[in-house]
mmCIF file of the C-alpha atoms, coordinates in Angstrom:
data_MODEL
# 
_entry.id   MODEL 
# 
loop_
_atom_site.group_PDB 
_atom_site.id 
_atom_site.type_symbol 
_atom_site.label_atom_id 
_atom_site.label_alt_id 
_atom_site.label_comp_id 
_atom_site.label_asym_id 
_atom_site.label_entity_id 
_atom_site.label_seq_id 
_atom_site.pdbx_PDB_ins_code 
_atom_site.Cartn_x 
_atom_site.Cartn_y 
_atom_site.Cartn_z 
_atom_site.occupancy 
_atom_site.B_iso_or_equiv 
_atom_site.pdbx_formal_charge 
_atom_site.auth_seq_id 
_atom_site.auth_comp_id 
_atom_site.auth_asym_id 
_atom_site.auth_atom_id 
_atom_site.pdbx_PDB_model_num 
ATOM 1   C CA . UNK A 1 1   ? 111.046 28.248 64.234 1.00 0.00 ? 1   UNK A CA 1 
ATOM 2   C CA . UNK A 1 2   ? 111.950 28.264 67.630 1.00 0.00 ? 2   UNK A CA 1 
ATOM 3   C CA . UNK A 1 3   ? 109.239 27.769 70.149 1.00 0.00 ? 3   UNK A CA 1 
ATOM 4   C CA . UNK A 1 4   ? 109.142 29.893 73.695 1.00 0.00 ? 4   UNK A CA 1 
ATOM 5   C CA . UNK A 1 5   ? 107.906 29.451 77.122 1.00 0.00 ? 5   UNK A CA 1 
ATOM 6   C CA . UNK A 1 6   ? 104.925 32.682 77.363 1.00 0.00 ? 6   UNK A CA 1 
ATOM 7   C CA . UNK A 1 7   ? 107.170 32.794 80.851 1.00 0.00 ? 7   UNK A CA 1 
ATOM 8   C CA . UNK A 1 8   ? 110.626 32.997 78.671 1.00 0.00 ? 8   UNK A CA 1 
ATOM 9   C CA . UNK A 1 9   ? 108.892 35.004 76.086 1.00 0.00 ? 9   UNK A CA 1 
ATOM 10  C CA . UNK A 1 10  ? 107.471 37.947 78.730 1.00 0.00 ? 10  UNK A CA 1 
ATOM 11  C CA . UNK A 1 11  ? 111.077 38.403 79.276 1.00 0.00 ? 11  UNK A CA 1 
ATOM 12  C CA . UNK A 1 12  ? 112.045 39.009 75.926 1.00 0.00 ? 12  UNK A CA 1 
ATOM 13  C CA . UNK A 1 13  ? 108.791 41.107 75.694 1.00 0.00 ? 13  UNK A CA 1 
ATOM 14  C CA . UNK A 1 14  ? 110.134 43.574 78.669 1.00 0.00 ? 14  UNK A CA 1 
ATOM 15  C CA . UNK A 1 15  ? 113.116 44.069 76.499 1.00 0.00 ? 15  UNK A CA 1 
ATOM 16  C CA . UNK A 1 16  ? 111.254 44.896 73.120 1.00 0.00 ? 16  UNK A CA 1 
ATOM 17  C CA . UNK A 1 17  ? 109.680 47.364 75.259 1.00 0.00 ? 17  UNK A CA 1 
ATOM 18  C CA . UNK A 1 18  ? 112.589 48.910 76.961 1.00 0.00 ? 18  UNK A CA 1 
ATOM 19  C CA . UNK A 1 19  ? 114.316 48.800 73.229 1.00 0.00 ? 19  UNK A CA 1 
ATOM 20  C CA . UNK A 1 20  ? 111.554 50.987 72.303 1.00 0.00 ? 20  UNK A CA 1 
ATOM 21  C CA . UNK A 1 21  ? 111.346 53.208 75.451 1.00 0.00 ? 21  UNK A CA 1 
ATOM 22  C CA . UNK A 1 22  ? 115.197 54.035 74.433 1.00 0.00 ? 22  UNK A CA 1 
ATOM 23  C CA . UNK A 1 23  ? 114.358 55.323 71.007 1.00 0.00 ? 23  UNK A CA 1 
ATOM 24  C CA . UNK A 1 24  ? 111.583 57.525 72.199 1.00 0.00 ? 24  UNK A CA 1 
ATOM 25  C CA . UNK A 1 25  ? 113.020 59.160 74.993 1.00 0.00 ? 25  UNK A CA 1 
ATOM 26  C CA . UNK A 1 26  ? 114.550 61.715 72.419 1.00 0.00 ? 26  UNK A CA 1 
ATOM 27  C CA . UNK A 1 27  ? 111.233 62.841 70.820 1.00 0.00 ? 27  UNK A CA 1 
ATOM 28  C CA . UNK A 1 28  ? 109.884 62.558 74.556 1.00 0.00 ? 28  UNK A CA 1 
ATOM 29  C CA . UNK A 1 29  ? 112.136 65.550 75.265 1.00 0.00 ? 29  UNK A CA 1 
ATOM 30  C CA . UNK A 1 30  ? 109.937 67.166 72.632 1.00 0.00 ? 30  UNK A CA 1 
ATOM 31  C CA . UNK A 1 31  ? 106.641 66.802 74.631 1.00 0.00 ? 31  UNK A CA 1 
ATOM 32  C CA . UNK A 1 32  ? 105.222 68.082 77.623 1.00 0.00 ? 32  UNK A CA 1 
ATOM 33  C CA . UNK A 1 33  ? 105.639 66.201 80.573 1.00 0.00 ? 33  UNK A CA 1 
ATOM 34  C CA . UNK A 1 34  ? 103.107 64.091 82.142 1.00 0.00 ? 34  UNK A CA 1 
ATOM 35  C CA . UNK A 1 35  ? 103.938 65.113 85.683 1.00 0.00 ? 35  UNK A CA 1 
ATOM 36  C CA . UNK A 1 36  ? 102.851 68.572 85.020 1.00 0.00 ? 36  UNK A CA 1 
ATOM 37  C CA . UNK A 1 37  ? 99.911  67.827 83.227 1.00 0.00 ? 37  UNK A CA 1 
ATOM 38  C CA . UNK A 1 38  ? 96.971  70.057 84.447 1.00 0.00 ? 38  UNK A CA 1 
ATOM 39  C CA . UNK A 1 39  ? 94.749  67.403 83.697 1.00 0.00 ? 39  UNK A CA 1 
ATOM 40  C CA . UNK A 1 40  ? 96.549  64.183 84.607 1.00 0.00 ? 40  UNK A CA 1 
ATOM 41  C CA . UNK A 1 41  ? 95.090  61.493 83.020 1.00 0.00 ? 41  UNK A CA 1 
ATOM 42  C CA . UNK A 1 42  ? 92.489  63.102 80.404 1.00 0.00 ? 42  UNK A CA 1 
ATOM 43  C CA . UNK A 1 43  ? 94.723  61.151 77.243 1.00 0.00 ? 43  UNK A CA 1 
ATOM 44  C CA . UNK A 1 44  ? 94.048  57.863 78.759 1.00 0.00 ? 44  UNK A CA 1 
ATOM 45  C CA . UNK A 1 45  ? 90.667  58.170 79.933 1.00 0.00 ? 45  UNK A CA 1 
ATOM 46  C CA . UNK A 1 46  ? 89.599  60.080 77.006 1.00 0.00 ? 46  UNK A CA 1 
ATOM 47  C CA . UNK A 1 47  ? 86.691  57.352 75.098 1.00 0.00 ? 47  UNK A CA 1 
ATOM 48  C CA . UNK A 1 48  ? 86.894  59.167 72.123 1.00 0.00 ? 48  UNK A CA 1 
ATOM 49  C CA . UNK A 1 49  ? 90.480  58.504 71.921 1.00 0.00 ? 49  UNK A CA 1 
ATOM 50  C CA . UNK A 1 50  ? 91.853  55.494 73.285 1.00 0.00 ? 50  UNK A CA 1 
ATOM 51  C CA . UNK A 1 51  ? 92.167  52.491 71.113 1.00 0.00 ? 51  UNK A CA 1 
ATOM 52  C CA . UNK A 1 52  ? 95.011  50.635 72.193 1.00 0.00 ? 52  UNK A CA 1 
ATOM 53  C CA . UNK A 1 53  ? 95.167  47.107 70.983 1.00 0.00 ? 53  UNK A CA 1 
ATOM 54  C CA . UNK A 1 54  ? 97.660  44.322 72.390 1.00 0.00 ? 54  UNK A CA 1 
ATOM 55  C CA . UNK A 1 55  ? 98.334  40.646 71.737 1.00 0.00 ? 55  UNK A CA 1 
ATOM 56  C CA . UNK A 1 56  ? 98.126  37.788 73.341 1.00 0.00 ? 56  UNK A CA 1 
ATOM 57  C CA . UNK A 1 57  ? 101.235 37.890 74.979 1.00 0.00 ? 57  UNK A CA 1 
ATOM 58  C CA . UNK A 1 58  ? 101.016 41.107 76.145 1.00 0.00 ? 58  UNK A CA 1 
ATOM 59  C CA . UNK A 1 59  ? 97.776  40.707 77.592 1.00 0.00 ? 59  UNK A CA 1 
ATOM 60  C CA . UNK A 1 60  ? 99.132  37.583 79.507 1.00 0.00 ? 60  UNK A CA 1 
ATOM 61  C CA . UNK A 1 61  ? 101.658 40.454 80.889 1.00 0.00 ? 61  UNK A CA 1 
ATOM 62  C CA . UNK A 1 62  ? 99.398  42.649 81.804 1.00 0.00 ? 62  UNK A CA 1 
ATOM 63  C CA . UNK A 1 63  ? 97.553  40.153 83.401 1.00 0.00 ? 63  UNK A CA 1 
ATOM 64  C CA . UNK A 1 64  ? 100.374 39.066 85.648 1.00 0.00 ? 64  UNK A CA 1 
ATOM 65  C CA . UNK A 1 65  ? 101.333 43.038 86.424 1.00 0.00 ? 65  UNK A CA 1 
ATOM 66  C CA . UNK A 1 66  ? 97.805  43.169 87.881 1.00 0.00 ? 66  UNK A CA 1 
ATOM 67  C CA . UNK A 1 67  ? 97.985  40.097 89.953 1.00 0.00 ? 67  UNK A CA 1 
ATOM 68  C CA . UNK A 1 68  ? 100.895 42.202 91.608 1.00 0.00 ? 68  UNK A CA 1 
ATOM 69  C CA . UNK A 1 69  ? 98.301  44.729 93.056 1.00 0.00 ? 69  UNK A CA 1 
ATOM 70  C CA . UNK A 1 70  ? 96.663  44.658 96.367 1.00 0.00 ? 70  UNK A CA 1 
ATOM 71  C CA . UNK A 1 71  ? 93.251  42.815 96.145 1.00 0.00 ? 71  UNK A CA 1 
ATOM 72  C CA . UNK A 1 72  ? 91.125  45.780 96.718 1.00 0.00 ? 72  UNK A CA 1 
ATOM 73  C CA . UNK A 1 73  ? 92.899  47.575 93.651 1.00 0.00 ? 73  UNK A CA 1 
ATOM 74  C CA . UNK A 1 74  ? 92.869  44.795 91.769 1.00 0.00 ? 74  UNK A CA 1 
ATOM 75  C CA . UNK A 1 75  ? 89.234  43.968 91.969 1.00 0.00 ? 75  UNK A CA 1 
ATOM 76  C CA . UNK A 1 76  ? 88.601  47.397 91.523 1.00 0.00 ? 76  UNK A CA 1 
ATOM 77  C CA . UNK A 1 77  ? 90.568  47.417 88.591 1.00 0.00 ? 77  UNK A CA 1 
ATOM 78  C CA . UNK A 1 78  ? 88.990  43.798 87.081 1.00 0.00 ? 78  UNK A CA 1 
ATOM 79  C CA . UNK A 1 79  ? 85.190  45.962 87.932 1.00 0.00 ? 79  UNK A CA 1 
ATOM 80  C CA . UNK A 1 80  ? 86.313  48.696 85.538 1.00 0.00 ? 80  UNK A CA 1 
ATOM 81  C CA . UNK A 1 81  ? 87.767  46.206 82.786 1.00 0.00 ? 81  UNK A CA 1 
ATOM 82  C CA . UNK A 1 82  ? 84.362  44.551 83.140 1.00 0.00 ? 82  UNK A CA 1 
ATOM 83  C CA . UNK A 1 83  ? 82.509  48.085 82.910 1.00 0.00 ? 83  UNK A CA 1 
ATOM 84  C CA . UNK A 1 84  ? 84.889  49.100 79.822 1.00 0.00 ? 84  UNK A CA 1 
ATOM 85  C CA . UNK A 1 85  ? 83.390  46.409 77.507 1.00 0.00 ? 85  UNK A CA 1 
ATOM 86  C CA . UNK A 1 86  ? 80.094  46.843 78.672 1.00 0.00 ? 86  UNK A CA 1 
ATOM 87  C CA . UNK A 1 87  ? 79.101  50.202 78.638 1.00 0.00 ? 87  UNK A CA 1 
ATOM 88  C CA . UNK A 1 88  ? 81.480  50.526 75.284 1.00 0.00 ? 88  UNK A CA 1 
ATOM 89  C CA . UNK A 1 89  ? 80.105  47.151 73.654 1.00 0.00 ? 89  UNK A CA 1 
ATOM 90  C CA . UNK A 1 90  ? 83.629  46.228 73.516 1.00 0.00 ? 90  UNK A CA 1 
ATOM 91  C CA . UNK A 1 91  ? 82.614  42.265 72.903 1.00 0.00 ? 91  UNK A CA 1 
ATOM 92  C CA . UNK A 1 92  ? 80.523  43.424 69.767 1.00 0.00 ? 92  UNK A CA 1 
ATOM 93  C CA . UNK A 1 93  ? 82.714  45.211 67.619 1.00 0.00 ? 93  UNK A CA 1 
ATOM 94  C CA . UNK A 1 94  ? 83.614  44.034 64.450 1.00 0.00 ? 94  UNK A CA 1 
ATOM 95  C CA . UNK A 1 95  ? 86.367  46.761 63.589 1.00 0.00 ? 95  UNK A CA 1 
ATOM 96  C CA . UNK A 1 96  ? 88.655  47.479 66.600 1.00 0.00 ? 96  UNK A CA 1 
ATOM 97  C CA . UNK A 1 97  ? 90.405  49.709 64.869 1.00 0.00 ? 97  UNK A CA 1 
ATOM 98  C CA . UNK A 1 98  ? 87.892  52.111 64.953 1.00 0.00 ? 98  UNK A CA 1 
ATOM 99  C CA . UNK A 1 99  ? 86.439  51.476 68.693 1.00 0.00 ? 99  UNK A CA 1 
ATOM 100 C CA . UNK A 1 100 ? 87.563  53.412 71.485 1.00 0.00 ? 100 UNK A CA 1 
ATOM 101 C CA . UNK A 1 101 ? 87.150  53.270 75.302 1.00 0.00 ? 101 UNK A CA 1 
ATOM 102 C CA . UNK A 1 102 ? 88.425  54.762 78.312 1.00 0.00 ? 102 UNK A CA 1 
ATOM 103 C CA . UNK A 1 103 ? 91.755  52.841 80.003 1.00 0.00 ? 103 UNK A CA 1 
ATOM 104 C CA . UNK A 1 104 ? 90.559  50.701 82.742 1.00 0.00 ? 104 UNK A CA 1 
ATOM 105 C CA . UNK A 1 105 ? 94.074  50.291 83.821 1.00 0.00 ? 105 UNK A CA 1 
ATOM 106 C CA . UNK A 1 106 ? 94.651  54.325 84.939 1.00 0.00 ? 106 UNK A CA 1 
ATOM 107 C CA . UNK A 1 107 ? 93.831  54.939 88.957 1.00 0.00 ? 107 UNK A CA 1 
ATOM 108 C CA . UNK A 1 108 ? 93.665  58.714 89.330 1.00 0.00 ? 108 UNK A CA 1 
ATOM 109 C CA . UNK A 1 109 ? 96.291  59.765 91.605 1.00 0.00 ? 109 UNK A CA 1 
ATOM 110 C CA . UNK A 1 110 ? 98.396  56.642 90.351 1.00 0.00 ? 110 UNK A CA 1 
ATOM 111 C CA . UNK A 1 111 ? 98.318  56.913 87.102 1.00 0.00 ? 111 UNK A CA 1 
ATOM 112 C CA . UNK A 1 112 ? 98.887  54.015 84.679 1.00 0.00 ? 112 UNK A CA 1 
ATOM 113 C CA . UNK A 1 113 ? 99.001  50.777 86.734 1.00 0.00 ? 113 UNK A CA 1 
ATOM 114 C CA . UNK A 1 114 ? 101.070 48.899 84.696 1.00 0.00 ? 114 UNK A CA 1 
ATOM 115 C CA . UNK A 1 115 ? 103.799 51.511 83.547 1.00 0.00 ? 115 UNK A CA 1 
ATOM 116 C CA . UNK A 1 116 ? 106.612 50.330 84.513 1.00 0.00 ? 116 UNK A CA 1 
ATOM 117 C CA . UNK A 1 117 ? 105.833 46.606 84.148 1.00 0.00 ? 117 UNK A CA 1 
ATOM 118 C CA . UNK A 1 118 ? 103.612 45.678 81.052 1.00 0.00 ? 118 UNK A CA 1 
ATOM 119 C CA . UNK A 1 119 ? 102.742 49.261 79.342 1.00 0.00 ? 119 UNK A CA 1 
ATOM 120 C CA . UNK A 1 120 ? 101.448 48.508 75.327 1.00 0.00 ? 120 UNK A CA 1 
ATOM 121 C CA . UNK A 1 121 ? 103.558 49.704 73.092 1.00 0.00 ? 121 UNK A CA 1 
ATOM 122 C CA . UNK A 1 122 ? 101.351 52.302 71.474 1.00 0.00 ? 122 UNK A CA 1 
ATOM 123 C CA . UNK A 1 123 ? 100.540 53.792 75.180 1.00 0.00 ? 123 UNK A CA 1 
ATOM 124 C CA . UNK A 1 124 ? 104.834 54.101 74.911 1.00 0.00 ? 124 UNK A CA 1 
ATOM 125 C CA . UNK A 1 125 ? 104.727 56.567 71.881 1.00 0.00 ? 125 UNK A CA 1 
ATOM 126 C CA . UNK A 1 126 ? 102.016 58.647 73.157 1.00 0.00 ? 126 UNK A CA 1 
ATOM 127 C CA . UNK A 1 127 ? 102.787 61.903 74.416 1.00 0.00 ? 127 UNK A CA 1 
ATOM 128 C CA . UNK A 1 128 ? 101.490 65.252 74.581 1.00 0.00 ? 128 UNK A CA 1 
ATOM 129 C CA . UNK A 1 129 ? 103.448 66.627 71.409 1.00 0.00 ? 129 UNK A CA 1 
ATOM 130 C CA . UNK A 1 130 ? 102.818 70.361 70.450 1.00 0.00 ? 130 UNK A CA 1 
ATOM 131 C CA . UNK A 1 131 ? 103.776 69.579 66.662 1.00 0.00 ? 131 UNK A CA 1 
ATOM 132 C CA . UNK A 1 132 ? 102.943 66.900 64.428 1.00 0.00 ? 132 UNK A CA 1 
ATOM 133 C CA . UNK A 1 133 ? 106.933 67.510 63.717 1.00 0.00 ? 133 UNK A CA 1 
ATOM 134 C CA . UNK A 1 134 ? 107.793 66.537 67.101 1.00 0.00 ? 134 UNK A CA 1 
ATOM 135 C CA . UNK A 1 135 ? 106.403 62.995 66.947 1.00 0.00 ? 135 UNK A CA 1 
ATOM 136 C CA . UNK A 1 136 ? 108.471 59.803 66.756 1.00 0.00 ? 136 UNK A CA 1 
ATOM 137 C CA . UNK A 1 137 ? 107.634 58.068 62.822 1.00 0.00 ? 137 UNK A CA 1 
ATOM 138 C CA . UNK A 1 138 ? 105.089 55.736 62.808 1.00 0.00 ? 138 UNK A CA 1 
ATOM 139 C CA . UNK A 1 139 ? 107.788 53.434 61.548 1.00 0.00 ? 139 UNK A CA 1 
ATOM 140 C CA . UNK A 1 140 ? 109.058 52.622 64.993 1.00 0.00 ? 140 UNK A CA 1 
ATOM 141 C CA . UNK A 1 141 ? 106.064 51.713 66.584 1.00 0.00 ? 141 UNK A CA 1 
ATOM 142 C CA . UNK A 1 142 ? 105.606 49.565 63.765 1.00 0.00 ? 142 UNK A CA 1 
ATOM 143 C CA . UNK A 1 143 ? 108.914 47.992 63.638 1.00 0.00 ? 143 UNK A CA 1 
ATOM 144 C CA . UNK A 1 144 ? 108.446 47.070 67.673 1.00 0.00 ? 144 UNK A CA 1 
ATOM 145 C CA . UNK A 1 145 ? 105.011 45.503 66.941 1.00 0.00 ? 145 UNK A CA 1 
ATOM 146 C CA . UNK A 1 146 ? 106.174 43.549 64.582 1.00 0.00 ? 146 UNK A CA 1 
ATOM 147 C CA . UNK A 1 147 ? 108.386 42.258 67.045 1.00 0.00 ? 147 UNK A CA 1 
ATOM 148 C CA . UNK A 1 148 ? 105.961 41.622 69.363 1.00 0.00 ? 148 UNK A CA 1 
ATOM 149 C CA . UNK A 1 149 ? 103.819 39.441 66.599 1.00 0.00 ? 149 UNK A CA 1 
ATOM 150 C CA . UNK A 1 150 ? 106.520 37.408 65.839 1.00 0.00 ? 150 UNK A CA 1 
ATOM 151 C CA . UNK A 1 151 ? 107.580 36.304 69.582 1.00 0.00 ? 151 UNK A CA 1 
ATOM 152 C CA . UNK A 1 152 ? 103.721 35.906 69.730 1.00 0.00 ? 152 UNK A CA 1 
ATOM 153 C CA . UNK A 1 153 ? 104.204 33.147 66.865 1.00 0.00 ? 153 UNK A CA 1 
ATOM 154 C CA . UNK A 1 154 ? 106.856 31.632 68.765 1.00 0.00 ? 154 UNK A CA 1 
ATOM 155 C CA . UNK A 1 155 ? 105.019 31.428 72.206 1.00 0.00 ? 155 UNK A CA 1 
ATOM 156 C CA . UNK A 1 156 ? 101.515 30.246 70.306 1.00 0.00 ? 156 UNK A CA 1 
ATOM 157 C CA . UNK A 1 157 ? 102.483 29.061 67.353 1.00 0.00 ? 157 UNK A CA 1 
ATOM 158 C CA . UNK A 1 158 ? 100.439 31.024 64.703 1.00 0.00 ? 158 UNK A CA 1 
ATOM 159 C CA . UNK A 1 159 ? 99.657  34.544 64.759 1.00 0.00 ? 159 UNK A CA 1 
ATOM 160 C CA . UNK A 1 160 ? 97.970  36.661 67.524 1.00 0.00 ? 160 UNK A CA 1 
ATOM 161 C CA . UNK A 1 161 ? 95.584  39.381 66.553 1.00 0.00 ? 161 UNK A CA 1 
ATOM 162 C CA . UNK A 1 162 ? 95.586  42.233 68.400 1.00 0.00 ? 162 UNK A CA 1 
ATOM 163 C CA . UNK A 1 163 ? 92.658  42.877 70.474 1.00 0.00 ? 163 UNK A CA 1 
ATOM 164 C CA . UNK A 1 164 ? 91.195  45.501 72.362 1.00 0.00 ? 164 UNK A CA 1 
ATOM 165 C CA . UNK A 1 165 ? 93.245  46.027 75.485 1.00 0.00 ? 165 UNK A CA 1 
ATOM 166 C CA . UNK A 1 166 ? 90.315  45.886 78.007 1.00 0.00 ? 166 UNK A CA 1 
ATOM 167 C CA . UNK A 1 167 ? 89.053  42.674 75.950 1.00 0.00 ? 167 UNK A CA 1 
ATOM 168 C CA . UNK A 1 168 ? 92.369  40.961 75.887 1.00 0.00 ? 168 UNK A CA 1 
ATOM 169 C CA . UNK A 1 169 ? 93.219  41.199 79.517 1.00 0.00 ? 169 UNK A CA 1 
ATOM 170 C CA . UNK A 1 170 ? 89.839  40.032 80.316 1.00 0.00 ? 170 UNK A CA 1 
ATOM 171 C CA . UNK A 1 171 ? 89.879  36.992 78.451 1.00 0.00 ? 171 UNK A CA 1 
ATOM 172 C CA . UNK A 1 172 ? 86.928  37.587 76.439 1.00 0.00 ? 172 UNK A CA 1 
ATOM 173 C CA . UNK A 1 173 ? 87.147  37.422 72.345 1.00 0.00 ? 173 UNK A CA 1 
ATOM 174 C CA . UNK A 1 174 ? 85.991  39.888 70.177 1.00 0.00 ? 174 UNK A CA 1 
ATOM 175 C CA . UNK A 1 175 ? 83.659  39.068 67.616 1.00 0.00 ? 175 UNK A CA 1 
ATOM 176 C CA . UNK A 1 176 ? 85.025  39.313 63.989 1.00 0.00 ? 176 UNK A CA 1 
# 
């Protein structure tokens, strides 16, 4: 195998990502738009609902999208990562595939702070669909995550698990 700089390997993670934009944006055209969203926001700071989980790599992204912010947002932002795994026990769980949170990384009247920079894949797929029809197949999420694991094995040299987003980009592990 073929080992990667995480600097190189970022890179090749922005395209993965744009790859996978691409073959959304035709179910997208299925779902209602986020810009006229009466209640912008409410998917991604809905606790009951969120459970995005990244790797390694793409935490290191994230990471380095947020450095790009103004200090004041950015501290703000690194408060409400800190907040996220407290008040949801976030460092405790043992399944975090069943925990769920509210995204630190969404400012209201921003939006998603990381959008158009470092954006997890799942947060990509989700839309507001009105039919279980309209939704892109599982299988291309999947096929783009497994993507993501394997430049992971390049950069680190074993495999990354995926960890809870507001865990990941603090830096703090998960107990399993």
């Amino acid at each position: 195998m073929k080992f990667l700089s995480e600097k190189k390997a970022i890179g090749e993670l922005e395209q993965i990502r744009a790859e996978f934009r691409s073959m959304i944006a035709d179910f997208e055209q299925r779902a209602a738009s986020c810009e006229t969203c009466t209640t912008p926001g409410a998917c991604c700071l809905d606790a009951h609902f969120v459970n995005v989980r990244v790797s390694r790599l793409e935490a290191k992204a994230i990471r380095n999208a947020l450095s790009e912010l103004p200090n004041e947002l950015r501290e703000k932002v690194e408060r409400r990562i800190a907040d996220t795994i407290s008040i949801y026990k976030l460092d405790e769980v043992l399944d975090s595939s069943t925990a769920t949170y509210a995204c630190p990384l969404f400012e209201k009247g921003v939006g998603c702070l990381v959008h158009s920079t470092a954006k997890p894949l799942p947060c990509i797929a989700h839309a507001c669909y009105s039919s279980p029809a309209d939704l892109p197949p599982d299988e291309m999420l999947d096929v783009a995550e497994m993507k993501v694991e394997r430049l992971n094995e390049r950069v680190y040299a074993s495999p990354q698990p995926l960890t809870l987003l507001p865990v990941a980009i603090s830096g703090r592990s998960t107990k399993r």
